[in-house]
C-alpha positions, -999 to +999 in steps of 0.1 A: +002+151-125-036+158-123-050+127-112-080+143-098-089+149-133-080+121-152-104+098-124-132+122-137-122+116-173-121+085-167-153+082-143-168+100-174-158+071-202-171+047-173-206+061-178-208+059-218-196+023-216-195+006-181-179-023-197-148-002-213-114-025-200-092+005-206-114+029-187-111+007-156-080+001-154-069+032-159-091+046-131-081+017-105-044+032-117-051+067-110-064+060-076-036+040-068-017+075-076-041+094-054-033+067-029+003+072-033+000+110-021-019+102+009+009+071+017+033+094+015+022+118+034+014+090+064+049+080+061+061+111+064+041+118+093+055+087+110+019+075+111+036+043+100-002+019+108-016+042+082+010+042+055+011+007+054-025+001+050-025+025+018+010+009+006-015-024+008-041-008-015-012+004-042+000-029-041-036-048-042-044-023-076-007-020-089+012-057-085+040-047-107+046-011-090+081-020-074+086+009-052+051+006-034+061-031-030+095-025-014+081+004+008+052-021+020+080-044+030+097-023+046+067-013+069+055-048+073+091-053+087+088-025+106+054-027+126+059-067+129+062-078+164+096-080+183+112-110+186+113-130+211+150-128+232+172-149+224+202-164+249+202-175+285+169-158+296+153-180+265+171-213+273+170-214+308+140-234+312+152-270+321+121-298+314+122-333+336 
């Protein structure tokens, strides 16, 4: 898995034809799999704010990448807010 090298091959095509479709999407793929390393490596780290922003990009670049989608949800789970409690401290509030 050299990624690092396959963005340069593929920064490379990009020069000889800006246009090429191949070229581009193959590039926004291989960053997505740079991405990946640094997500996991947030993740890992607990830094959950940061994994979940690069989770985001992989997702944004790669809709049909599964795993990236299920860890995003998982972190968007996660870091959401708390809810609110529920029982007699919520409901004791009597109006009129």
């Amino acid at each position: 898995k050299n990624f690092a090298g396959a963005g340069k091959a593929f920064d490379d095509a990009l020069a000889i034809d800006p246009n090429n479709a191949a070229a581009k999407r193959g590039k926004a793929m291989t960053a997505a799999e740079l991405e990946r390393d640094g997500a996991e490596a947030a993740y890992k780290k607990r830094d959950f704010r940061a994994a979940r922003e690069a989770y985001a990009r992989i997702v944004a670049a790669l809709p049909n990448d599964t795993v990236a989608a299920k860890r995003l949800e998982e972190l968007n789970i996660r870091l959401a807010p708390a809810s609110p409690l529920r029982g007699s401290m919520t409901y004791s509030l009597k109006v009129g």
